[in-house]
Structures are given as C-alpha cells and as structure tokens.
PADORO-606935 format. One record per residue (C-alpha): residue number from 1; residue in one letter; z, x, y. Coordinates in pm, 1 decimal, decimal comma. Example, Ala and Ser with C-alpha at 12.3 -4.5 7.8 and 13.67 -1.06 7.14 Angstrom:
<atoms>
nr | rest | w | u | v
1 | a | 780,0 | 1230,0 | -450,0
2 | s | 714,0 | 1367,0 | -106,0
</atoms>
This chain:
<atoms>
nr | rest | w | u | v
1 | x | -6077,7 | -3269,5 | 9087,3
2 | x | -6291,7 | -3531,2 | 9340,7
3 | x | -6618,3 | -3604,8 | 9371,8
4 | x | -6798,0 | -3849,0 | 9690,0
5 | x | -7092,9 | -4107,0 | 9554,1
6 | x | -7170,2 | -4402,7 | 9651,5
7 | x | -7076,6 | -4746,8 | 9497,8
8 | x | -7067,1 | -5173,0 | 9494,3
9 | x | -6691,7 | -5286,2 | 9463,2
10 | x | -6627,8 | -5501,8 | 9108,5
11 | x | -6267,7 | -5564,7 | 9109,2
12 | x | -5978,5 | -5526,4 | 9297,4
13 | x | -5625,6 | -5664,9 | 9285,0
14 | x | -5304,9 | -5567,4 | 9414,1
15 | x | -5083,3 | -5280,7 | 9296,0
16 | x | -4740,6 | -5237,4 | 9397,3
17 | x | -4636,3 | -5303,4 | 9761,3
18 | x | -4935,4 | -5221,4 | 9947,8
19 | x | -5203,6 | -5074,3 | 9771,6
20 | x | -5532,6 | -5174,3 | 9513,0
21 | x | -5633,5 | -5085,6 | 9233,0
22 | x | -6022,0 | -5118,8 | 9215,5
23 | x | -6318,7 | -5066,1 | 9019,5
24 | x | -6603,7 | -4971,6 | 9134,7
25 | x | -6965,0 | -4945,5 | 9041,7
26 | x | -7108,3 | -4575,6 | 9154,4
27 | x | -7420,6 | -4439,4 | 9186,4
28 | x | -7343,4 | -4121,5 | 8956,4
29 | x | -7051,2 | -4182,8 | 8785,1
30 | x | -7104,5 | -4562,8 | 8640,1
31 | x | -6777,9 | -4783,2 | 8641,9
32 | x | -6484,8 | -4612,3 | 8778,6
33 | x | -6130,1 | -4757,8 | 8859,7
34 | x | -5900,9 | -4577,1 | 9136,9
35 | x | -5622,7 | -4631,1 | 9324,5
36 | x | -5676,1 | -4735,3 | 9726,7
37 | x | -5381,9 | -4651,0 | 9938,2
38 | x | -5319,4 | -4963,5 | 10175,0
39 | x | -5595,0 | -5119,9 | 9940,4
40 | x | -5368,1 | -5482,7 | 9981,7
41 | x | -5326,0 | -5456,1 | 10353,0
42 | x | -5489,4 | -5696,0 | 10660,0
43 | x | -5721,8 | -5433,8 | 10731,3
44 | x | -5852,3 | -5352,0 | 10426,0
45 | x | -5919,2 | -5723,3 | 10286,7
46 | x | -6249,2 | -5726,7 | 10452,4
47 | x | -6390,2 | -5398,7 | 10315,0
48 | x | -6222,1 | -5462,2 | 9941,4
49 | x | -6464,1 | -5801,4 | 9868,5
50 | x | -6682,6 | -5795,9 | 9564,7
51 | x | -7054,1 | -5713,7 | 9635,1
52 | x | -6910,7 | -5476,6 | 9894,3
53 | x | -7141,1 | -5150,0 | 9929,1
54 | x | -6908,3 | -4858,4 | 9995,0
55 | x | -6903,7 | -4454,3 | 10032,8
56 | x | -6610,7 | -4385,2 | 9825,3
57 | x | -6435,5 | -4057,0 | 9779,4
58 | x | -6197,1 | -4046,4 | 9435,8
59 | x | -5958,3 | -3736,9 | 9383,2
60 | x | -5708,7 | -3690,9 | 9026,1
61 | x | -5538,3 | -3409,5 | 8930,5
62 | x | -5735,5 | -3466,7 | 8616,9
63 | x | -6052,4 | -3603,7 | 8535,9
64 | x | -5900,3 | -3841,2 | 8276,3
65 | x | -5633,5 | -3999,6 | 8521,5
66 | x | -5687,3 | -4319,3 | 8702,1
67 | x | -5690,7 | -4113,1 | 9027,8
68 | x | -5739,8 | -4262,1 | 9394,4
69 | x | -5998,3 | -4423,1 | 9611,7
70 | x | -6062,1 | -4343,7 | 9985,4
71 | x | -6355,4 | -4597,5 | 10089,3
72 | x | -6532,7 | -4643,9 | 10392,4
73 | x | -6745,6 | -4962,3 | 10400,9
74 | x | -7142,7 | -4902,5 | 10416,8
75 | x | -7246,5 | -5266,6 | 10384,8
76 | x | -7053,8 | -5632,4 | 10289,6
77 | x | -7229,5 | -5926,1 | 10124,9
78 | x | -6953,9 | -6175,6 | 10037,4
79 | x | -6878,8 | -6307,5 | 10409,5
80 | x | -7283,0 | -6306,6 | 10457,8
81 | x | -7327,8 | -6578,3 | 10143,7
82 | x | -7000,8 | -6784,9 | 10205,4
83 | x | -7217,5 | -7086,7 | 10302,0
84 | x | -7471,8 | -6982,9 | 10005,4
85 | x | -7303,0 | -7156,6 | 9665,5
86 | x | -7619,8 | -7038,2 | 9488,5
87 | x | -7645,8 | -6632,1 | 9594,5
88 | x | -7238,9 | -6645,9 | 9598,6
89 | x | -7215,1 | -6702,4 | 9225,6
90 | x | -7494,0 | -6544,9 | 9131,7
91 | x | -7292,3 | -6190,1 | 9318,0
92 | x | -6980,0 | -6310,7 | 9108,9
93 | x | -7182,4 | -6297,1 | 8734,4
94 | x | -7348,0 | -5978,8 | 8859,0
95 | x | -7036,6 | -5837,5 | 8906,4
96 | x | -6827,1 | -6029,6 | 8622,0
97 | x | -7109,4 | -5861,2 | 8348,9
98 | x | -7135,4 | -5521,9 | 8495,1
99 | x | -6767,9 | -5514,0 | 8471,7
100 | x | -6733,5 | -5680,6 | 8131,3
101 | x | -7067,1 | -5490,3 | 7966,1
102 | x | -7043,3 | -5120,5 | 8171,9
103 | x | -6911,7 | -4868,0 | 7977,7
104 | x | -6655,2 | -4707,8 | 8215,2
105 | x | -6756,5 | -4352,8 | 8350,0
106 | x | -7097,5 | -4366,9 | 8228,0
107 | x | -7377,4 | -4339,0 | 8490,1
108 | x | -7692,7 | -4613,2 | 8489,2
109 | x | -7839,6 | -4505,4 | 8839,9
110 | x | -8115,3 | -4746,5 | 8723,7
111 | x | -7927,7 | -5010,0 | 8690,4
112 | x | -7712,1 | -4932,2 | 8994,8
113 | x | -8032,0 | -4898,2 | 9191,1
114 | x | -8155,6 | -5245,8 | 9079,9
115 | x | -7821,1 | -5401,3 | 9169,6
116 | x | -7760,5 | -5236,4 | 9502,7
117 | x | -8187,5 | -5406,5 | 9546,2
118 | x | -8041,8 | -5712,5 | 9432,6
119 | x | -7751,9 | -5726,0 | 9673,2
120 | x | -7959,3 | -5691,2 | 9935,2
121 | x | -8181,9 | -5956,1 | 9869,1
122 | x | -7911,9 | -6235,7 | 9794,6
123 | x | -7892,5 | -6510,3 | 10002,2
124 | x | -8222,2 | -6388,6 | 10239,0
125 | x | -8515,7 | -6320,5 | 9998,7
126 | x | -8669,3 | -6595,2 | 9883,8
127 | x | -8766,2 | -6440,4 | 9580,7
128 | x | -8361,6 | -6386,0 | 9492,5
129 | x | -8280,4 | -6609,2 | 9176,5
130 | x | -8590,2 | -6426,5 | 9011,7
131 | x | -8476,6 | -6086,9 | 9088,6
132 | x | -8176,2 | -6222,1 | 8984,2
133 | x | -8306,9 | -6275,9 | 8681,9
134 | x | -8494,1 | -5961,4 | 8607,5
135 | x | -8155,2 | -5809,6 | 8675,9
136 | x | -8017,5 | -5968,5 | 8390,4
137 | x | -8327,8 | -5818,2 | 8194,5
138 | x | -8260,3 | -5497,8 | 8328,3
139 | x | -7926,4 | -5501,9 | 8195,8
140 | x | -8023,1 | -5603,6 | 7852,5
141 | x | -8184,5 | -5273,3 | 7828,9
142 | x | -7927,7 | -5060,7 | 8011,4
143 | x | -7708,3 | -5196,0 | 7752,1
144 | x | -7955,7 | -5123,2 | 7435,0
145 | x | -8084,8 | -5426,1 | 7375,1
146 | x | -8377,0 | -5471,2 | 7604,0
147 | x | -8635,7 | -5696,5 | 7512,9
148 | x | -8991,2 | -5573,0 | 7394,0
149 | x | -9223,1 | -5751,0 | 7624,8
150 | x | -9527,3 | -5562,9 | 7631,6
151 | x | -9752,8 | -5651,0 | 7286,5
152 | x | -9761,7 | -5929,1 | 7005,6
153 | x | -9502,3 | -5888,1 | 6756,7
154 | x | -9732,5 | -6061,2 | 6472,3
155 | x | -10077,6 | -5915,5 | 6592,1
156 | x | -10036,2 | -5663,5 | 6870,2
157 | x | -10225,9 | -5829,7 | 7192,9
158 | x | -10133,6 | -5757,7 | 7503,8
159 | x | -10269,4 | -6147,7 | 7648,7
160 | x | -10185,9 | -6480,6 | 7643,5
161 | x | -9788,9 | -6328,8 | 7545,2
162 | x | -9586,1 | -6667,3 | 7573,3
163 | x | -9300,0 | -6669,3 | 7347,6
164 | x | -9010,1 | -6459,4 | 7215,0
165 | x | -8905,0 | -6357,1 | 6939,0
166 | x | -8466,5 | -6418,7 | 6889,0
167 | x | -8483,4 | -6245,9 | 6586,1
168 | x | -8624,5 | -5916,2 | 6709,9
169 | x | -8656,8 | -5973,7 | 7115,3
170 | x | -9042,5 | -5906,1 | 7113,5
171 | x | -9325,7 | -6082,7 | 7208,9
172 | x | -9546,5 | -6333,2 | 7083,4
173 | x | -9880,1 | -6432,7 | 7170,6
174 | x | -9961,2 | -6844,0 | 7234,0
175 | x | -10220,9 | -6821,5 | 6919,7
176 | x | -9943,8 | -6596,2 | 6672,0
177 | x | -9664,7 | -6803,5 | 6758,8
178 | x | -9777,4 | -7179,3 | 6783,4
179 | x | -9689,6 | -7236,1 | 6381,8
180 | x | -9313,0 | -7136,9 | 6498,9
181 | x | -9350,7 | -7270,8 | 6857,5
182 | x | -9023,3 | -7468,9 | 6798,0
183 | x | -8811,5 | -7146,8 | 6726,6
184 | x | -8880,5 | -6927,4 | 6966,8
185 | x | -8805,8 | -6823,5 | 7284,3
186 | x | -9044,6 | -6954,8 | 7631,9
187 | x | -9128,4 | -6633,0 | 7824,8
188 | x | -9222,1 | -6683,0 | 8169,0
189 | x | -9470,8 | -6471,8 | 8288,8
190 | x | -9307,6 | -6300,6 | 8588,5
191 | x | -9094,9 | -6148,9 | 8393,6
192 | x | -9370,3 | -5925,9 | 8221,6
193 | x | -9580,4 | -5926,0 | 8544,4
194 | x | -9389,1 | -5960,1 | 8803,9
195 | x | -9449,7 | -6181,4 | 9114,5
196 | x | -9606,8 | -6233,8 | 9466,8
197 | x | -9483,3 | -6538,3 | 9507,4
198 | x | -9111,6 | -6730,7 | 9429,5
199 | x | -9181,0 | -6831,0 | 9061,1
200 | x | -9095,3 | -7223,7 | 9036,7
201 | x | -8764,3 | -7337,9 | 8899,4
202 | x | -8873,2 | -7435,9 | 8573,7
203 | x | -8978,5 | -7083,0 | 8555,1
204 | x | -8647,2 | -6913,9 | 8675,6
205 | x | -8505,0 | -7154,7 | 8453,2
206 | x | -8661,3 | -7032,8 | 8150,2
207 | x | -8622,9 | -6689,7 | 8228,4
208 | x | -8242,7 | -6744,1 | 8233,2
209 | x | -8224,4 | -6924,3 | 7920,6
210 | x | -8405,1 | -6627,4 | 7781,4
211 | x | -8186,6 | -6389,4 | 7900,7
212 | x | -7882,5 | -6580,1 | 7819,4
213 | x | -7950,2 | -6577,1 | 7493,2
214 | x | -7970,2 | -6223,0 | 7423,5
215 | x | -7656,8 | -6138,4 | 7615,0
216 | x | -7521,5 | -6429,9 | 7387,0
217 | x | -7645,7 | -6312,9 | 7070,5
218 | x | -7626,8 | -5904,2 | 7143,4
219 | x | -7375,4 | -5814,2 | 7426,4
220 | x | -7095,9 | -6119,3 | 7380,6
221 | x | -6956,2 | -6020,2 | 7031,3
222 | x | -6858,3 | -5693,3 | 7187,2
223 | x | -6673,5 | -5836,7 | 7466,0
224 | x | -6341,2 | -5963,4 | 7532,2
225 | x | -6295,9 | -6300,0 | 7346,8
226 | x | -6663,0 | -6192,8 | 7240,6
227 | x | -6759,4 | -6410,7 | 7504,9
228 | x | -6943,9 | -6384,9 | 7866,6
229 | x | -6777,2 | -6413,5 | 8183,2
230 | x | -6754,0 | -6795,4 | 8284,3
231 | x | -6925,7 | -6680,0 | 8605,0
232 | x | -7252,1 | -6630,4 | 8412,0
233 | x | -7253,0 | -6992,9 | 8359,4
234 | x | -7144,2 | -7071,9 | 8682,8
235 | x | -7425,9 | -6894,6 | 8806,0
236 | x | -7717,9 | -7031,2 | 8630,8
237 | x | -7596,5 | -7398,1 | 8708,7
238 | x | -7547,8 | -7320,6 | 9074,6
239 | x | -7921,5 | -7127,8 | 9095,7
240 | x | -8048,4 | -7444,4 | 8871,8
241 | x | -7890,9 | -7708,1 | 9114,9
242 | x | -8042,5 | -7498,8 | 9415,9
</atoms>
C-alpha cells in the first residue's frame, strides 16, 4: 500500500550504511516513521533537518510495517534560524513534544495546520514566541486536555477572566478568584483574545508558565520518564532571555 501527503520532519537518524529512518509529522496521517533510502548521505543532510516541510511519498507491503520514505523538500527552516537561539529552540520543543505527545498514525490536521503556521513564522514574525505559545495551547487540546478559557468557573462571566484554575483548567474571573489569587494560575489575555500587537514578555512569559503547567501536570505522566522533553525548557529560557 502508499499513500502521498504532506509533512514537517521530527526525527531522523541513521540506519544501516546509508539510509534514515525518520518520522515525520503528515498532514493526513499524524506521526509516521519510514525508511529513506540514501536518507544518511551528503545530499540528503540538507533536506532531512528538523522543521523541514516536505512532500513525502511512503509505500509498505502492509499498512502495519515501518515501510519507506521518498521525500522531496517543499520548504527548510533550520539553516534559516541558525543565527536565531530563540526561534531555533523553540522549532526543537515543537518538534521534541509533537514527537513525545503524538499518537503515531493518528491524524490532527489542526494541529498540523497550526504548526506548519508556526514554522513559518519563526524567526521573521514578530509576533512568533506568542504563536509559539498558543501552539502549546493548541496542543493541550489536541491532546485532551485543553484548557476551558471562555467563562468563570465560580460564576459564569465572560469579563474581567484573569486567572486559572490548576485543578480543573478553567477560568476565573478577577472578582471570583481574588480570595484564591495565590493558587491559581495568571492568564494573559491574548491567549483568550488574541493579538494585534507582540504581547510584552511578561505576558509571553505567563502564558508559558501556564501552559507548562498543564503539560506538566496532564501530558508528562504519560511520557517517557513521565517527563517533557528537556527542549521544552530550553525553549522557554531561550524565548525568556530574548
């Protein structure tokens, strides 16, 4: 069987002699793995970098074998942010989580339509560590754990929404939630309304620390080592430092 799509490059690493094995987030068929023929070779190393956007074309003999990669490269974003520290990391937890989170063979085109938007904006949108950030968001839900952002938990407003809730990941309102204002969350506001302009850093800041802790507290403790990618980390303190 084979099927063509279209997909950002996760992973790759060397198999045998001369080819790669790779993984691959598509368009329609989620996180896939697949063999590339001459996948370790001189002329290849430029097209297999992480971030990479590709038009990939995998064939098995059947559907539940590893099967093989051909790839022709659409678009590459890791030479473009070498001298960005900032958009580089942030490209290496994008791709760290959707590997470590993704289920593999199950489509998000959602979530692989915010991530191709982010990957285009890296490095050259000013706007990037907050779109950054409402990726992280986005994934939260893709996952089943995204955040309720949209009324008070306590009294059901839609205004003045200013905190979060760890426990259940829903709003709360300045007025509901200034008794507890010590345990809960800060919620920026661009993340429920969006933004015209680059929110500040003690904004982006908050917003990461927000969704840190959810993928802490909901998506680490089914992980490997129930723990997030280092790059995560390495992210947020290189977007932080600016």
């Amino acid at each position: 069987m084979d099927w063509r799509d279209e997909g950002i490059l996760l992973t790759s690493r060397r198999h045998g002699e001369s080819a790669a094995i790779v993984e691959i987030f598509t368009a329609a068929h989620g996180r896939h793995a697949g063999v590339v023929r001459g996948g370790a070779g001189r002329r290849m190393a430029p097209v297999l970098q992480p971030g990479a956007l590709l038009a990939v074309e995998w064939s098995a003999r059947l559907e539940e074998h590893i099967g093989a990669f051909r790839v022709d490269p659409v678009a590459t974003r890791a030479a473009v942010l070498m001298g960005d520290r900032a958009a580089l990391a942030a490209l290496g937890a994008m791709t760290a989580l959707i590997t470590a989170a993704m289920p593999e063979r199950d489509p998000h085109p959602e979530l692989y339509a915010r991530s191709r938007e982010l990957l285009a904006g890296l490095g050259t949108a000013p706007d990037w560590p907050a779109r950054y950030a409402a990726w992280e968001l986005a994934l939260l839900a893709e996952l089943g754990f995204g955040l309720d952002l949209g009324t008070c938990a306590a009294t059901g407003v839609r205004e003045d929404l200013v905190w979060v809730s760890p426990k259940s990941g829903r709003a709360v309102s300045r007025e509901a939630g200034a008794p507890w204002a010590d345990r809960l969350l800060p919620l920026p506001g661009f993340l429920r309304d969006g933004w015209e302009a680059p929110p500040p850093r003690e904004a982006i800041a908050a917003a990461l620390a927000l969704t840190g802790y959810f993928l802490e507290a909901r998506v680490a403790p089914g992980l490997p080592r129930e723990a997030l990618p280092p790059a995560r980390a390495r992210a947020v303190e290189a977007i932080l430092r600016g």
